[in-house]
N, C-alpha and C positions, 0 to 999 in steps of 0.2 A: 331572399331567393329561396323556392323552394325543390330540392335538388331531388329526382328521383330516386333510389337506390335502390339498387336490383342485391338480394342476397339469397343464399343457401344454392340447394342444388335446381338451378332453374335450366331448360332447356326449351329456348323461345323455338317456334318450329312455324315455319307461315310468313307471309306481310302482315309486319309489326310497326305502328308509327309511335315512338315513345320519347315523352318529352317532360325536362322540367317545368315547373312553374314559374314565375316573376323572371326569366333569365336565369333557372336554376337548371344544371346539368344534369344528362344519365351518369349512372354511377354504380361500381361494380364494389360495393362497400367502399372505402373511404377514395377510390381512385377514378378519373374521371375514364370512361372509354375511348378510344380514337374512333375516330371516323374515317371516310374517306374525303382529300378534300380536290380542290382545284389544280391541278399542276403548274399552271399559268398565275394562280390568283391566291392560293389558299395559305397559311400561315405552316411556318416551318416547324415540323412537330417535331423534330429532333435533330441529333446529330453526327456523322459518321466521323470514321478518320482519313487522313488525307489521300486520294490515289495517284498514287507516284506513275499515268502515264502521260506522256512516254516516259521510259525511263532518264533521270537524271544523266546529264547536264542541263537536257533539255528542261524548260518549265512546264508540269501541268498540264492539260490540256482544259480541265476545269480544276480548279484549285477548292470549290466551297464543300462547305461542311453539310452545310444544312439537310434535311430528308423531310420529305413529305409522302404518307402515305396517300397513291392514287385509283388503286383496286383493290377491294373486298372481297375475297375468295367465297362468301358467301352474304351476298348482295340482298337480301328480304327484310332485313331487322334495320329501319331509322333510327337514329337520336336526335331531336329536333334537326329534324327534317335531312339530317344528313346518314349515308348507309354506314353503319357499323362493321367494326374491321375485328374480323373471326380470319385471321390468318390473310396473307394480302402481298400485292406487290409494292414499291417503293421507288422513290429516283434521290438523286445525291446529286448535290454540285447549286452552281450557283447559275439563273438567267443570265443576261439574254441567250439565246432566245428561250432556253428549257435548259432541266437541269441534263445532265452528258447518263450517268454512271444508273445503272439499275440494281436494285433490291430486294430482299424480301422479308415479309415480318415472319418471326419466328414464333414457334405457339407460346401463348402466353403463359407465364412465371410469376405473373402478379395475380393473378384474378386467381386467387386461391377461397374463394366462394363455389368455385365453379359453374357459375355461370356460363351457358352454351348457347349455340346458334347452331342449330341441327348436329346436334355432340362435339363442336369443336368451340374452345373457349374464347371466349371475347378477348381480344386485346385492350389494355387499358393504359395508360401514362407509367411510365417508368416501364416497360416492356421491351425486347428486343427485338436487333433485326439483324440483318448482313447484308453487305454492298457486297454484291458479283463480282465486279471489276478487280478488286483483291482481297478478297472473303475477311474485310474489315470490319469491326461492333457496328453495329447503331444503337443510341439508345435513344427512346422514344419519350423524352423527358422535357421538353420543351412544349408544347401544346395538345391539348387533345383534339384541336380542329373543331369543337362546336362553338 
C-alpha cells in the first residue's frame, strides 16, 4: 500500500482530490485523517458515552455508543474520494432508522504536523469530540472512514 503523508506546516486552500496508492490512506504523519462518511451506511468511527435520556428508571431512548462523523465544516479537501473533516458535525446512537443524539468534533490534538484546511487543522484518528445531548467524550478511534 502506498499511504500519502501529508507533513510540516501545510495549509491545503482550494478543491483538493488527494489519494493513496494500491488502497493506501491520507495521512497526517503516522495517523489516518477522518473523513466525512454516510450516516445511513458509513462505518462507526468512534465512540461516545452512554446518554442517560430520559432520565432513569426509564430505559434510553437510544442506548449505542457508536459516532460517525457526517459534516465537514470545511468541505473542499477529498481523501480518496471522500471530504476531509477540519472541524465537523457528528451523530451518536445506534439505527434504525438513524442514530438519535448529535455532536461535534473538536479541533484537533493529534495532527501536531499542522496540517490545515484553510488554517483550521485536519482531524485525524484518535481525535475528539462531544455528544450535545450530555456534553459526553467522543473519541474518534475506531475508523477513519476511508
Amino acid at each position: 500500500m502506498g499511504h500519502l503523508i501529508l507533513a510540516g506546516n501545510l495549509n491545503l486552500i482550494g478543491v483538493l482530490h488527494l489519494a493513496g496508492t494500491l488502497g493506501g490512506k491520507v495521512k497526517v504523519g503516522l495517523s489516518e485523517v477522518l473523513v466525512q462518511v454516510d450516516l445511513a451506511t458509513g462505518p462507526a468511527q468512534g465512540s461516545g458515552i452512554l446518554v442517560l435520556l430520559p432520565p432513569p428508571p426509564a430505559a434510553p431512548l437510544n442506548p449505542g455508543l457508536d459516532v460517525k462523523v457526517i459534516k465537514s465544516f470545511n468541505p473542499t479537501v477529498k481523501a480518496n474520494g471522500k471530504l476531509v473533516v477540519a472541524l465537523g458535525d457528528c451523530m451518536q446512537g445506534d439505527p434504525p432508522p438513524l442514530p438519535t443524539w448529535p455532536g461535534m468534533v473538536l479541533p484537533s490534538m493529534k495532527n501536531i504536523g499542522a496540517v490545515k484546511i484553510s488554517g483550521v487543522r485536519v482531524n485525524v484518528l484518535g481525535d475528539a469530540g462531544l455528544t450535545m445531548a450530555n456534553g459526553g467524550p467522543i473519541t474518534f478511534g475506531k475508523a477513519s472512514g476511508q
